[in-house]
N, C-alpha and C positions, 0 to 999 in steps of 0.2 A: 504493500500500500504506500512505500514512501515513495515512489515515483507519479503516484495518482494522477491521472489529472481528472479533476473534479468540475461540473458544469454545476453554473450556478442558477438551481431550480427557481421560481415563482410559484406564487399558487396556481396561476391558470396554466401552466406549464404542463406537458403530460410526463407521468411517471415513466422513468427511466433509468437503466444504468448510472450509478453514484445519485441519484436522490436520496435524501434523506426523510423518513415517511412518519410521519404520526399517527396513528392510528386507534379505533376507541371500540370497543368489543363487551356491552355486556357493563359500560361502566368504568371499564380499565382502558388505560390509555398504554399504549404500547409505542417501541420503536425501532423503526429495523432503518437498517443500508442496504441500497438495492446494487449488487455484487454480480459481473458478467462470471465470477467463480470464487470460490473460493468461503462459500455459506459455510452457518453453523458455529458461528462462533459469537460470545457476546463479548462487549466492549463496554467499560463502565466510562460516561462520559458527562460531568457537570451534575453527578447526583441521579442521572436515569443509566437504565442499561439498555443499551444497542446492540440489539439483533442482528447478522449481516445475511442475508439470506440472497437467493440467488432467481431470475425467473423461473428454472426450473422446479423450482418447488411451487406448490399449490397456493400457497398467497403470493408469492411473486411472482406466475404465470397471470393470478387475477390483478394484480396491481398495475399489470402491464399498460401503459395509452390511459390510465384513467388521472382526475385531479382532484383535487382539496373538492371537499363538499361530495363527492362521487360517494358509492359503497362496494367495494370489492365485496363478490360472493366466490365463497369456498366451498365445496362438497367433497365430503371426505365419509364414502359409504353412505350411510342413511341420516350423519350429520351435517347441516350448512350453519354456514356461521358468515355473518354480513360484519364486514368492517368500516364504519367509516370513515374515509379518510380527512381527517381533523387539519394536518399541517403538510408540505412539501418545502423543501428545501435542498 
């Protein structure tokens, strides 16, 4: 990651590679980094912890093209689970 190069999101922006995503589930606010590889790892940053997850996983395949205000929908078996997305950066 130290050579990143990092684009700088907006909200109307659509989710992408290196966005960084907020996300609210149920009440709980979450936060991932959206990773072209190298998911699965958390990162403690300013007091939250950062998820780094990758498109091919199931909320990062859904998070894909959408923006702030949007709702990622997850189906996992007979579970879905609707995220909305709260922040992009």
């Amino acid at each position: 990651y130290k050579h990143l190069i990092l684009k700088d999101f907006g909200p109307n922006d659509k989710i992408n590679a290196t966005a960084m995503v907020e996300v609210e589930l149920n009440g709980k606010h979450s936060f991932f980094f959206i990773m072209a590889k190298g998911g699965g790892i958390s990162v403690p940053f300013e007091g939250k912890t950062i998820q780094v997850i990758t498109p091919a996983t199931p909320l990062g395949e859904a998070l894909q093209d959408l923006r702030k205000g949007d709702v990622a929908v997850v189906e996992t078996g007979s579970q879905v689970r609707e995220y909305e997305i709260v922040n992009v950066w």
